[in-house]
Structure formats: C-alpha cells, structure tokens
C-alpha positions in Angstrom: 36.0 36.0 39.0 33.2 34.2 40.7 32.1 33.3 43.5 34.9 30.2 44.1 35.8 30.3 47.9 34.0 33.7 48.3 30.5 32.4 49.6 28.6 34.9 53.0 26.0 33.9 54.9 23.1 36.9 55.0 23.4 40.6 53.5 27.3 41.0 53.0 27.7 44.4 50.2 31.7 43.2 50.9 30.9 39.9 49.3 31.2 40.4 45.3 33.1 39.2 42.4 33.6 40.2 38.8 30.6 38.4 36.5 31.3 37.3 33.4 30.6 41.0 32.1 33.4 42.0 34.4 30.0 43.7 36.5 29.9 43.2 39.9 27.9 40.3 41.5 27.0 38.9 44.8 28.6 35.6 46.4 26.0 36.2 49.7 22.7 34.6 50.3 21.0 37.7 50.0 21.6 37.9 46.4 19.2 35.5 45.9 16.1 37.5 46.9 17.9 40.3 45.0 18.5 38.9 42.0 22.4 40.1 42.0 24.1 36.6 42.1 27.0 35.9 40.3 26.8 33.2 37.3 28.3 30.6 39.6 26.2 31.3 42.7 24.1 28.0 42.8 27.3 25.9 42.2 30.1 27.0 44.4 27.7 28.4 47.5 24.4 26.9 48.3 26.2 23.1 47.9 28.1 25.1 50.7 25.4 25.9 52.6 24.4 24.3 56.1 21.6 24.4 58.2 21.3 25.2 61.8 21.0 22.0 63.9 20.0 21.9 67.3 20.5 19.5 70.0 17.1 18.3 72.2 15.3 19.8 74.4 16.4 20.1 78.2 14.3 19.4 81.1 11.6 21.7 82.3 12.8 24.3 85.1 11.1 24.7 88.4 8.0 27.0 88.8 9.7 30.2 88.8 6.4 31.4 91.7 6.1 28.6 95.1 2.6 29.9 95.3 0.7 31.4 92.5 1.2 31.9 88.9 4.3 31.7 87.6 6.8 30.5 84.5 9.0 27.5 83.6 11.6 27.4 80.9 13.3 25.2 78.8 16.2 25.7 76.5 18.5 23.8 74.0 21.9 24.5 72.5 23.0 24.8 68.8 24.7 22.0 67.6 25.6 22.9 64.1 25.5 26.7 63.5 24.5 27.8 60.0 26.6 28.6 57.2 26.6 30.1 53.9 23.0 30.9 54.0 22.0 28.2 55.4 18.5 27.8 57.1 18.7 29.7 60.8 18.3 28.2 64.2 15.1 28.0 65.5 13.9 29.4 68.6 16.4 27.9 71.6 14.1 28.6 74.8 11.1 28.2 75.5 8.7 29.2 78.4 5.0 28.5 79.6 2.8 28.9 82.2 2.8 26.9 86.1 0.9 27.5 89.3 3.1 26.9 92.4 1.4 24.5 95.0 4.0 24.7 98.0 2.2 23.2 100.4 2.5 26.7 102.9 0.8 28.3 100.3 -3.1 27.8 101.9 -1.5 29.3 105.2 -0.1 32.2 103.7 -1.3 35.3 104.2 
C-alpha cells in the first residue's frame, strides 16, 4: 500500500491506500489539514508537489470609457500549473480605475 504513484492535488475521497494497519489513508493534499495521510505521505507526494508559476504581467489595456470614468485591465497566463498540492495560481487579471480624456470629450454634450 501507500501512497507510491497515487499522489491528488486538492480534496480527492477516490485517492486512498491501505496504511500500514491495512486502514485506509489519504494520498491527496487535503489529508494534511485532516490528519488522514498515509505513512508515506511526506515522502512520495509533497517532493511531488509543484507550484503554480506565472508568466509577467501584460501591458495595460485602453480606458475601457473615451470620456469619463472608466476601467483598464491587465492579465497574465499560467506558465506552470500546479500539481500535487502544490501552491495555487495567483490572481491572473487585474483591473483599476482611468478617466478617458478624448479630446471631444469638453464638446460633448
């Protein structure tokens, strides 16, 4: 038994193995906050495990308002998803505030 090849990213009640006490155990990263992990856990899965990686930051977008308030965004892909419980992506877009200026704006009614 064990958790040898068997590792799952997140909650996964399909992802057991027989312990040592022929019980069943855990082989997903959730066992860790419950306490259910089989005796080889720490070996065979979190060496496993890989982070989220993300690529930069892409350029600002264009006021989504010509006149007035409006929004920008920004995004940026994943370049390494996670695995095996890995840490998660953080947030991929991003947006803030802009105030259009087209110069017709002072003539529009």
């Amino acid at each position: 038994g064990g958790c040898w090849h068997r590792c799952c990213p997140g909650r996964n009640n399909a992802c057991w193995a027989l312990g040592a006490r022929r019980a069943r155990c855990y082989c997903d990263s959730y066992c860790e906050r419950t306490g259910d992990c089989c005796e080889d856990y720490q070996a065979a899965c979190r060496r496993a495990a890989v982070g989220c990686v993300v690529g930069p930051w892409g350029p600002w977008s264009g006021c989504s308002s010509s006149c007035g308030v409006g929004s920008r965004a920004r995004s940026r892909q994943v370049t390494v998803p996670p695995r095996h419980g890995g840490q998660p992506c953080p947030d991929l877009k991003q947006r803030r505030g802009c105030l259009g200026e087209h110069p017709t704006c002072g003539t529009a009614k």
